[in-house]
C-alpha positions as CSV (number, residue, x, y, z in Angstrom):
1,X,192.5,39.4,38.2
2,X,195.3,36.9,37.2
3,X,198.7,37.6,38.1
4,X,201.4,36.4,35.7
5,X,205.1,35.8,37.1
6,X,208.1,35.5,34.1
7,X,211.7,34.6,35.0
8,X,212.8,34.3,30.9
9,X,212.0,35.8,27.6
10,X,210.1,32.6,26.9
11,X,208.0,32.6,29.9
12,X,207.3,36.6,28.9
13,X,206.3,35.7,25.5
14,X,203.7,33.5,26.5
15,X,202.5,35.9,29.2
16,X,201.7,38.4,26.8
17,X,200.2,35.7,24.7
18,X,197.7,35.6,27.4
19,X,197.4,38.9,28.1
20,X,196.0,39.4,24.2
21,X,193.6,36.1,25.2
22,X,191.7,37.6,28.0
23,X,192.2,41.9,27.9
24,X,192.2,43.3,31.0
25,X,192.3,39.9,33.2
26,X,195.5,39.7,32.8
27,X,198.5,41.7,34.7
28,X,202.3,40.9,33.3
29,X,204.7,41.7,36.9
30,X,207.8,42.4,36.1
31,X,210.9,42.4,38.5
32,X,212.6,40.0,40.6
33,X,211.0,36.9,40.5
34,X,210.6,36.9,44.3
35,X,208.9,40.2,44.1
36,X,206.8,39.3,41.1
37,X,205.2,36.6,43.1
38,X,204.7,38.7,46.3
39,X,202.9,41.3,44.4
40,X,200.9,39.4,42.7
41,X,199.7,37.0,45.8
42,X,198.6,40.1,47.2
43,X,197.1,41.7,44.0
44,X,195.4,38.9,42.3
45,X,192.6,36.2,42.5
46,X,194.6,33.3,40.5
47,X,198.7,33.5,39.8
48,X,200.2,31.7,36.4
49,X,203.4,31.6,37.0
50,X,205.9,30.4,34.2
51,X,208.7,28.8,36.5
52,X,209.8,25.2,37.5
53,X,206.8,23.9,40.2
54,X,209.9,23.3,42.9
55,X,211.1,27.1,42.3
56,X,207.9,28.0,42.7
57,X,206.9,25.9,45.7
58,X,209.7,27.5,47.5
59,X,208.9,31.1,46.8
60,X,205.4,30.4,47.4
61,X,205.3,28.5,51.1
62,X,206.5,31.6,53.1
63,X,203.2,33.4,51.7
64,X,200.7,30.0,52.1
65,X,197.8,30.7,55.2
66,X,194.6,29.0,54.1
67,X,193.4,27.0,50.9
68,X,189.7,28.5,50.7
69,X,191.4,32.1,50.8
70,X,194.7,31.7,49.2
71,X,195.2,32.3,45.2
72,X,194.7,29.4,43.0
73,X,198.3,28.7,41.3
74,X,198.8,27.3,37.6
75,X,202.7,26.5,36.6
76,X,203.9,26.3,32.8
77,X,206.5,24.6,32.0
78,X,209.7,26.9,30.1
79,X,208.4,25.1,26.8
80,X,204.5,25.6,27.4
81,X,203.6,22.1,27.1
82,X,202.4,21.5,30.6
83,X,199.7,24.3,32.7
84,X,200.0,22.2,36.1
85,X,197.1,23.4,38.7
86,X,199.4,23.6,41.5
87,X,197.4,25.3,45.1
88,X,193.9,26.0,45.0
89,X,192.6,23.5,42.6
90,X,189.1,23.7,43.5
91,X,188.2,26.9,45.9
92,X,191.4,28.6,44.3
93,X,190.5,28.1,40.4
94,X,193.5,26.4,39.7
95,X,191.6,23.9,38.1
96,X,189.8,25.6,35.5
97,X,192.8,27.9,35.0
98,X,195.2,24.9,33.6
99,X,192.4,24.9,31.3
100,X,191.7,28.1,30.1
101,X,196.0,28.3,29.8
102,X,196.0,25.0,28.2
103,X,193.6,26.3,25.6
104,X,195.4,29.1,24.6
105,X,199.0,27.9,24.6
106,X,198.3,24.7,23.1
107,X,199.2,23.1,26.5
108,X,198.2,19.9,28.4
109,X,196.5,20.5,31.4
110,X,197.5,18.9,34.5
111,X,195.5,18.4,37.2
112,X,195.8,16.1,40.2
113,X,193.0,17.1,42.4
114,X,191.0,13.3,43.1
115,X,187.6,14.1,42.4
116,X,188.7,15.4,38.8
117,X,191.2,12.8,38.1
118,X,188.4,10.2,39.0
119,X,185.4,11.9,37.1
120,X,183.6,12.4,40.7
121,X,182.2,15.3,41.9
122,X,184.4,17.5,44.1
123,X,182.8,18.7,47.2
124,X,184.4,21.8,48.1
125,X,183.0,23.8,45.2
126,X,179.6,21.2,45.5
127,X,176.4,23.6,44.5
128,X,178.6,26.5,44.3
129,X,176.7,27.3,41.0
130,X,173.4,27.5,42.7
131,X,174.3,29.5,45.9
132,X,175.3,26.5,48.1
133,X,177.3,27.7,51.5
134,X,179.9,25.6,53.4
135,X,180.5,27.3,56.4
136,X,181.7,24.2,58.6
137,X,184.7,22.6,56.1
138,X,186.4,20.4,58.9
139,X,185.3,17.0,57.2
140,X,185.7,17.8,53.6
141,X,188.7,15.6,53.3
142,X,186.9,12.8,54.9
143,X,184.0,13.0,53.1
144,X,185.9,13.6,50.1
145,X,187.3,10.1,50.1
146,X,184.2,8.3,51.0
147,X,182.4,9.6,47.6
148,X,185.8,8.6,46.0
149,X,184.5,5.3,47.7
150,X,181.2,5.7,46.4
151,X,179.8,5.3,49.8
152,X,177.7,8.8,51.1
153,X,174.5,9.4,52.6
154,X,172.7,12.6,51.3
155,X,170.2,14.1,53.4
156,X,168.3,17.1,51.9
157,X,165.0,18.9,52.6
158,X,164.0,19.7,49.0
159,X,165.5,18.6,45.7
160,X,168.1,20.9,44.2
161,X,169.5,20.5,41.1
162,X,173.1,19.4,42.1
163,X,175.6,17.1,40.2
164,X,175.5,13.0,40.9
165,X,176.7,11.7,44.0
166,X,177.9,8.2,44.7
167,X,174.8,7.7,47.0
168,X,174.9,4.4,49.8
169,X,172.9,3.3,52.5
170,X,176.2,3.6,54.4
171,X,178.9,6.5,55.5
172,X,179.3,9.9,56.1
173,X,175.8,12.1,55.4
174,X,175.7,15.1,53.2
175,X,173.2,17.2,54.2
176,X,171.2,20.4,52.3
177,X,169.1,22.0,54.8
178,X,168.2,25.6,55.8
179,X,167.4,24.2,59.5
180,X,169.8,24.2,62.0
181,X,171.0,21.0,64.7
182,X,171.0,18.8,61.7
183,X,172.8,16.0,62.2
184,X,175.5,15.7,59.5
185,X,179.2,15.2,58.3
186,X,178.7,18.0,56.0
187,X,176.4,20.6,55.9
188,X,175.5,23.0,52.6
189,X,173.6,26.2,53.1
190,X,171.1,26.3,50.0
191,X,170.0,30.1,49.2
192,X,166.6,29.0,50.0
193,X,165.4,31.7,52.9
194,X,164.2,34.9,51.9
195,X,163.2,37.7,54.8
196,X,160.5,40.0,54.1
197,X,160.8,43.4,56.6
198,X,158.3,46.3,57.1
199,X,159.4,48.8,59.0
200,X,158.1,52.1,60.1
201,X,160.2,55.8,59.0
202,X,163.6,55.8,61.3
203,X,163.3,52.0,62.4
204,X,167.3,51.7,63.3
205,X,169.1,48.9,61.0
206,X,170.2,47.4,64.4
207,X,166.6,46.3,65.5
208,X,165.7,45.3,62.7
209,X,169.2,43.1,62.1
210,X,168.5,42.1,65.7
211,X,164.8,40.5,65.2
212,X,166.1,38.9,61.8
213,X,168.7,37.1,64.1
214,X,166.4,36.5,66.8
215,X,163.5,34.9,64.3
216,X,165.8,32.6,62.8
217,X,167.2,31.2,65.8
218,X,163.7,30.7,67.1
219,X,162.9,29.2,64.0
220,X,165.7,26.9,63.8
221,X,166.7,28.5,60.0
222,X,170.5,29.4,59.2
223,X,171.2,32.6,58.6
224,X,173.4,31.4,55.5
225,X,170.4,30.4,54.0
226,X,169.1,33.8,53.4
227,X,169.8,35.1,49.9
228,X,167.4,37.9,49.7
229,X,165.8,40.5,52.0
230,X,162.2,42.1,50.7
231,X,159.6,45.1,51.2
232,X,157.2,47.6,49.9
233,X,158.8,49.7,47.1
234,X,157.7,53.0,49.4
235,X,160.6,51.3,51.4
236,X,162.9,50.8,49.2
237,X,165.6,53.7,50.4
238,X,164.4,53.3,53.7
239,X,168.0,53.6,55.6
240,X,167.7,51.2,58.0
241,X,166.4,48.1,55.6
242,X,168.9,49.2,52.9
243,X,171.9,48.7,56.0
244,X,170.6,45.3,56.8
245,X,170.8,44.7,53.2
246,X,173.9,45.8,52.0
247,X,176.0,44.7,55.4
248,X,175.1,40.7,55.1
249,X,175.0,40.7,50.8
250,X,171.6,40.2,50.7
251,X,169.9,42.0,47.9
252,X,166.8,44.0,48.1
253,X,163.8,43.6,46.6
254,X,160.9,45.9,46.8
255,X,157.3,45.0,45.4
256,X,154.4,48.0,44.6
257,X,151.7,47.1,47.5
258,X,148.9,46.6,45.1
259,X,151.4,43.3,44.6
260,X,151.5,42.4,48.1
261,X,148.2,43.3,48.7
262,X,147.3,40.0,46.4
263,X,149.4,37.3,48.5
264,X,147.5,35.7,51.2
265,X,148.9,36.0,54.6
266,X,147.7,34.6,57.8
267,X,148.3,37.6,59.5
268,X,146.7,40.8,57.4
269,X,146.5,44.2,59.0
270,X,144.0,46.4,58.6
271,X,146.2,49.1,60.2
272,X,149.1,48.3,57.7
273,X,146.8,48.4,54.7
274,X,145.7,52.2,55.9
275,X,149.7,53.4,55.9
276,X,151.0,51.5,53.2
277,X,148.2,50.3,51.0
278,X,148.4,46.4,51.9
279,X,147.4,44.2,54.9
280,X,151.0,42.7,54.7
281,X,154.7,43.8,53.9
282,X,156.8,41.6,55.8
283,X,154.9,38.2,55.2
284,X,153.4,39.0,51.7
285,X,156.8,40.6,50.7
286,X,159.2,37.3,51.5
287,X,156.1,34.8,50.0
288,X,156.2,36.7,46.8
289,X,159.9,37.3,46.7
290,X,160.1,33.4,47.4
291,X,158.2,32.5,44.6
292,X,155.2,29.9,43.4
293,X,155.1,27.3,46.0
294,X,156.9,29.1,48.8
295,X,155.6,29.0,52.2
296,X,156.1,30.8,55.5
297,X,158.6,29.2,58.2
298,X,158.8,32.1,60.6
299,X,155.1,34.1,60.3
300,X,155.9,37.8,61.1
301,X,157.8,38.9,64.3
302,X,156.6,42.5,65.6
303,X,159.3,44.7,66.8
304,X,159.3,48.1,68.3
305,X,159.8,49.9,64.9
306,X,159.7,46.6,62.2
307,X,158.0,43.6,61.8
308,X,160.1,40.3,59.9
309,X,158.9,36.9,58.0
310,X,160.8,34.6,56.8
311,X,159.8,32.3,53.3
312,X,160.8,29.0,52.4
313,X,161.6,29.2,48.5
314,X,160.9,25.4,46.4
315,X,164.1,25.2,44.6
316,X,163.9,25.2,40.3
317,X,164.9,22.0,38.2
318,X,167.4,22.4,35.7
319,X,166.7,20.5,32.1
320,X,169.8,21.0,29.6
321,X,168.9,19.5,26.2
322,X,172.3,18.6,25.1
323,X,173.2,17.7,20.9
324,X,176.0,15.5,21.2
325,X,177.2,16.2,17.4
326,X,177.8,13.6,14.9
327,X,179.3,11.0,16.8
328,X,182.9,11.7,16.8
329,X,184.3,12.9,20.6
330,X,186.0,15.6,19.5
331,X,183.3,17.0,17.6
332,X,181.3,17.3,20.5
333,X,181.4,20.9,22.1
334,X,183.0,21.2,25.1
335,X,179.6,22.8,26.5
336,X,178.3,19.6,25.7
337,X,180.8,17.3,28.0
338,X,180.5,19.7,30.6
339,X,176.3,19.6,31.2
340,X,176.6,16.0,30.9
341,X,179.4,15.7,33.8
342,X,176.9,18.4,35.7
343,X,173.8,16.2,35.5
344,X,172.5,14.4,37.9
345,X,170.0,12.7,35.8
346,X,170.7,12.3,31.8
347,X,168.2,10.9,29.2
348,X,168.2,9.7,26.3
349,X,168.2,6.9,23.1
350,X,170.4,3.9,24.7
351,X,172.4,4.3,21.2
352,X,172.9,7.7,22.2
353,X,174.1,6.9,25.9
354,X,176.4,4.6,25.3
355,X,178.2,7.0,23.2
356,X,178.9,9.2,26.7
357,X,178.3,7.1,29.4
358,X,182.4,7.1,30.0
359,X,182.1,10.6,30.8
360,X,179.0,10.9,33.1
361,X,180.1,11.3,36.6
362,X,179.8,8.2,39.1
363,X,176.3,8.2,40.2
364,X,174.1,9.7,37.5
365,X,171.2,8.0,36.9
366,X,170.5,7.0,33.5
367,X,167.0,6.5,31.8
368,X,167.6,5.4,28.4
369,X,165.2,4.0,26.0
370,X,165.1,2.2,22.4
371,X,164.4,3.9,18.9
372,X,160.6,5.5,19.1
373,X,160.3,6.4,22.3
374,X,161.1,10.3,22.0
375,X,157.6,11.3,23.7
376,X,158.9,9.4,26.7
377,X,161.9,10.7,26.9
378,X,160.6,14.3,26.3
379,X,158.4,13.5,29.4
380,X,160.4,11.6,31.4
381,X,163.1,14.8,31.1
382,X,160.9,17.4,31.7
383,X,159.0,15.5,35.0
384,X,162.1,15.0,36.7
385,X,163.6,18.9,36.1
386,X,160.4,19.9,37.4
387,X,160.8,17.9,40.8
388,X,163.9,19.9,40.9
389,X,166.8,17.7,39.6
390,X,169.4,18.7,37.0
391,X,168.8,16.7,34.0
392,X,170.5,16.4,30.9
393,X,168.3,15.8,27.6
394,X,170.8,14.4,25.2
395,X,170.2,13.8,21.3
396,X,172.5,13.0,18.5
397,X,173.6,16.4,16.0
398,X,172.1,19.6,17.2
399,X,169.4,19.3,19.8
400,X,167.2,21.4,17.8
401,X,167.7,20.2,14.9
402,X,165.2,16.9,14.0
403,X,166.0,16.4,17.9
404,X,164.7,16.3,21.4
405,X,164.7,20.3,22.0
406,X,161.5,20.6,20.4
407,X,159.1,18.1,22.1
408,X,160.6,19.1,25.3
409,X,160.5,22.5,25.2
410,X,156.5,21.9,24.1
411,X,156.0,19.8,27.5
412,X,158.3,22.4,29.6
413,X,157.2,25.3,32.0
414,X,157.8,27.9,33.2
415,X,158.7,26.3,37.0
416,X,161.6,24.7,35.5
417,X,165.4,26.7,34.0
418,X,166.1,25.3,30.3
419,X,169.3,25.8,28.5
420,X,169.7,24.4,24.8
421,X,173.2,23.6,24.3
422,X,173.9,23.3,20.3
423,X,175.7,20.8,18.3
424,X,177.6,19.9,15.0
425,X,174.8,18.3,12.9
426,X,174.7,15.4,10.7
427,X,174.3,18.0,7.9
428,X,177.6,20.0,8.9
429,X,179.8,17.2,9.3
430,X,178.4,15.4,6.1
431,X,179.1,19.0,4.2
432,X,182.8,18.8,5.2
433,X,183.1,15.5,4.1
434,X,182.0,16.6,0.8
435,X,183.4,19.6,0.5
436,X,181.5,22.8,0.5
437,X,178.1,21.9,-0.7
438,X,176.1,24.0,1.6
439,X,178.3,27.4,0.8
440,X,175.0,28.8,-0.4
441,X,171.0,28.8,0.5
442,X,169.7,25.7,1.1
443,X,167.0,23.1,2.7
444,X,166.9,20.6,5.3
445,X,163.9,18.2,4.9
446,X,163.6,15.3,6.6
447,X,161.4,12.6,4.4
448,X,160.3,10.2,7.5
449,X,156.1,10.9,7.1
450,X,156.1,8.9,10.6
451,X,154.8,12.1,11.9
452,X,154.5,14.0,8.7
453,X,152.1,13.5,6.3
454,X,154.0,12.3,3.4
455,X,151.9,15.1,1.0
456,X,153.4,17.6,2.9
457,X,156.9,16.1,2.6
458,X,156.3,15.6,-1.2
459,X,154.6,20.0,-1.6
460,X,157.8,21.7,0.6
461,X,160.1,19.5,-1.7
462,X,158.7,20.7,-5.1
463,X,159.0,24.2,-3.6
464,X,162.4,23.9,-2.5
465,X,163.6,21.9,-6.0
466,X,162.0,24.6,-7.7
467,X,163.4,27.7,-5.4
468,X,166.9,25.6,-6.4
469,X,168.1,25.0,-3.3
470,X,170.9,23.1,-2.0
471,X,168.8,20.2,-0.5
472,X,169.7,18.1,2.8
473,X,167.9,15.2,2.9
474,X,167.5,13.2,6.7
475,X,165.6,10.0,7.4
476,X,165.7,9.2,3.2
477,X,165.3,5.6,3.1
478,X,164.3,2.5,5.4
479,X,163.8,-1.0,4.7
480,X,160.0,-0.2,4.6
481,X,160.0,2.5,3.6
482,X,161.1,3.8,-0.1
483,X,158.3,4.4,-1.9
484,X,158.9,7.9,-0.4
485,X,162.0,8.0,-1.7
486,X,161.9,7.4,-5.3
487,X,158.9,10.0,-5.4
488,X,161.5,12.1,-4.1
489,X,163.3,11.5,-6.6
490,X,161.5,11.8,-9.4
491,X,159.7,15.4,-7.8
492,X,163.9,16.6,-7.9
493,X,164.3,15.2,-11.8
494,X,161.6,17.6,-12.7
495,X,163.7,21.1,-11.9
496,X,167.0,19.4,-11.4
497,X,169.8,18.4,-14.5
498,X,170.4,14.3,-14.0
499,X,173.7,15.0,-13.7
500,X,173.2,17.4,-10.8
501,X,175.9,16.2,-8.0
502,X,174.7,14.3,-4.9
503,X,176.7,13.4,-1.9
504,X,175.8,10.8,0.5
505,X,177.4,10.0,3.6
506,X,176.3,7.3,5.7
507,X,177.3,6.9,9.5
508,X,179.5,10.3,9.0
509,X,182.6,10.6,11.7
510,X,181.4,7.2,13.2
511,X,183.0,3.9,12.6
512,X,182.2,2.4,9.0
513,X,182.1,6.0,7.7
514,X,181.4,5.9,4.3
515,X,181.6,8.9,1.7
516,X,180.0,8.4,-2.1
517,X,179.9,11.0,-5.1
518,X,177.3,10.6,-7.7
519,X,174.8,12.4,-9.7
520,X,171.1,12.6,-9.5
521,X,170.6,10.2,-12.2
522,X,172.4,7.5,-11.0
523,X,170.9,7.3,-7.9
524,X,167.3,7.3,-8.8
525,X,168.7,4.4,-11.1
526,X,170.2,2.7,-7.6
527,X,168.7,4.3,-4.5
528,X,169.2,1.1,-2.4
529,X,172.7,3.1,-1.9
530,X,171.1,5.0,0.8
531,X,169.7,4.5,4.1
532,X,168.3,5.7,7.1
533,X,171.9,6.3,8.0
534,X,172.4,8.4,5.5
535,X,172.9,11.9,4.8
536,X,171.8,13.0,1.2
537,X,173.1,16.4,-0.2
538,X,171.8,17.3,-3.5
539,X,173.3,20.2,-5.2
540,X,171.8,22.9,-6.7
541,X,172.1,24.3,-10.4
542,X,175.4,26.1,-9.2
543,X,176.8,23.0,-7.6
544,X,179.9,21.8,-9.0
545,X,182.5,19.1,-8.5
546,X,186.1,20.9,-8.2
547,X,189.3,18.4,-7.8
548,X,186.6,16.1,-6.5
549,X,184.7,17.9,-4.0
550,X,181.5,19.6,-3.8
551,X,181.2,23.3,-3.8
552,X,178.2,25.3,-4.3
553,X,179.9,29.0,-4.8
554,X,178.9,31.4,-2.2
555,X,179.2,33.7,-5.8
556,X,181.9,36.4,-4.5
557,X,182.2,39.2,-7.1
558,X,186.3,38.7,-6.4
559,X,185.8,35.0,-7.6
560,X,184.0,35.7,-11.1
């Protein structure tokens, strides 16, 4: 919940303005201003408070205990130019709060935190997405300033898709491990343990809490690591498991036994298999909750009444295929810039890269390669996700659109998490430029035969041309290559008036942008006007130019 604390009519104004942003987030205090706050430090998970930042400092420090537990804080200024992440940046939310505030007021968020003033990754949220546990924060400050240093050690026992690190040969050592007595500055608890239990009718939830403690020591595994207990579904109300479950947060996953009864163990029992259908519950039950590739770290542990096993999940890569829109920055979705900053690895066309390296965070590794080579990069993307890092796929436009989502989501399996994150394409941001050309059905061909037979290219463009469709035209034209296009252009002339409109737009909100009306005629008389970085619209029969724009009607009764 966020708390909101108003001292003028101003301040309430744009409280309410937030309040319509985000219904029921949001909770308006009224009252004293002093009473406001201490109500809603109490009630609420994050505080924006619309008050001076000294005014607010003061009222705040009686109530201040501990910066992993207290409220995140976000001051606006009486004029709502400024949402200042005051306490909590990180752990609080303060941080993403400024934003979210920002956003709606039409602010400028400020935040002063290092690691996001510096683009570096801020360890006290570090993995937080993927389950990571911190339970020993002494050092954060100290290690914080060594990675503003660029000069960390990172010690880990499997590959987990976390954001770039500044890595050295020198200084403090990050470490991700399950294992206890490792030797570190800072130590993150990955959710990679999971505890298979069988137990027999009445086992108490204290054994069985007991030998789960006990096996883990033994084993050397942290308990943080944990992030799922398992059984037999004939178990899965079982009062004593569901306890064990529900006291440490560890959901409970139950499996029919014909399931179980398919995982080799090393330790089958022929007297389990007679009660409960399967030679194994508490070893076949955390392998298969674990996943393909897991393998046992604590075989079972016979108690009086249960029996536990402990798995070792192998953690999932993350591959984002990212469309960086046209080419202007803001153009490019804010999605976009954040998978990018949470890579640890991005790929792409050096072109491409260079157009975002300024916002990758200090030590992502970049693989970038020249004009041709989008099998490699396709391969090179998915191989690393699948040895478990977070990599970013980047491509100009929309990533599915003549892009790199495509041939890497061909190469991609199932071992591996993929998110596609859209972009503004060439097409959309030529269309504005032009007006409204594509305000009706259309076509987007592209007419490169590189890996298209060029008769197949020249039978969807008759059919389009004679469907009369609005017709986006990629890849038109290259040095070598225009043949191609004058065939093009003569298969258009056929079901197309010469003095249908065309629109071209070559390098379209880059640098040496470059925006031309003319008619189908005229550019089969001159097609050297076009290139391959060029965008060609060509109207339909409906297409007209109004006050010198394009607009093909979308043919609204109310408009006839």
């Amino acid at each position: 919940m966020i708390g909101v604390v108003t001292a003028t009519a101003a301040g309430r104004a744009m409280a309410h303005r937030l309040a319509e942003a985000w219904p029921g987030e949001v909770t308006v205090h009224s009252g004293p201003v002093a009473e406001q706050l201490v109500t809603a430090w109490r009630e609420s998970d994050v505080l924006v408070c619309f008050l001076a930042t000294g005014a607010t400092v003061r009222l705040l420090a009686p109530l201040l205990a501990d910066k992993h537990s207290d409220p995140g804080v976000v001051c606006v200024d009486e004029a709502g130019g400024h949402a200042i992440a005051l306490l909590g940046g990180h752990a609080g939310g303060a941080n993403a709060l400024a934003a979210r505030v920002a956003d709606v007021l039409g602010a400028h968020p400020v935040v002063t935190t290092a690691s996001d003033a510096t683009g570096g990754t801020a360890l006290d949220s570090f993995g937080a997405d993927l389950g990571f546990r911190l339970p020993d924060r002494t050092n954060l400050a100290r290690v914080g300033r060594a990675v503003l240093d660029g000069s960390v050690r990172l010690l880990a026992d499997a590959t987990w898709p976390v954001p770039a690190l500044p890595l050295s040969d020198e200084g403090p050592v990050i470490a991700i491990t399950d294992r206890t007595g490792v030797d570190a500055d800072l130590v993150y608890r990955p959710p990679s343990l999971v505890v298979g239990v069988g137990a027999s009718r009445g086992a108490p939830a204290a054994e069985i809490a007991d030998l789960i403690a006990a096996g883990l020591a033994d084993a050397g595994l942290a308990r943080e690591s944990v992030c799922a207990l398992a059984t037999v579904d004939l178990k899965a109300t079982e009062p004593g498991i569901v306890e064990v479950a529900e006291t440490n947060g560890w959901p409970l996953r139950t499996f029919p036994a014909e399931d179980l009864a398919g995982v080799a163990v090393p330790h089958p029992s022929e007297v389990v298999r007679a009660a409960v259908g399967t030679p194994s519950v508490a070893e076949a039950a955390a392998l298969l909750a674990a996943g393909t590739g897991a393998a046992l770290v604590l075989p079972k542990r016979i108690g009086a009444m249960a029996t536990v096993a402990v798995a070792r999940l192998v953690p999932r890569g993350r591959l984002t295929i990212v469309g960086l829109g046209p080419g202007a920055e803001d153009l490019r979705v804010p999605r976009a810039t954040a998978a990018l900053r949470r890579a640890a690895v991005v790929v792409g066309l050096d072109q491409y890269v260079d157009q975002v390296r300024h916002r990758l965070r200090p030590g992502t590794l970049v693989v970038e390669s020249l004009l041709g080579a989008e099998e490699e990069r396709a391969r090179t993307a998915v191989e690393l996700a699948t040895q478990g890092h977070a990599v970013a796929l980047i491509g100009s436009g929309d990533a599915g659109v003549y892009a790199m989502a495509s041939p890497a989501l061909q190469l991609a399996g199932p071992d591996v998490d993929v998110e596609v994150v859209p972009g503004v394409t060439a097409a959309l941001a030529a269309s504005a430029l032009l007006g409204a050309p594509l305000g009706h059905d259309h076509a987007y061909l592209s007419l490169s035969d590189l890996h298209t037979p060029w008769q197949v290219i020249a039978d969807r463009l008759r059919a389009c041309a004679a469907a009369d469709l609005v017709l986006c035209l990629y890849n038109p034209r290259s040095l070598r290559r225009t043949a191609q296009f004058d065939e093009a252009l003569a298969i258009l002339a056929e079901h197309r008036d010469p003095g249908t409109p065309v629109g071209i737009v070559r390098d379209a909100t880059r640098a040496g942008e470059a925006v031309r009306h003319t008619t189908l005629k005229a550019l089969a008389e001159d097609p050297s006007m076009v290139d391959m970085r060029s965008i060609v619209l060509v109207g339909s029969s409906r297409t007209a130019t109004v006050a010198g724009r394009l607009v093909t009607p979308r043919e609204y009764r109310w408009l006839s």
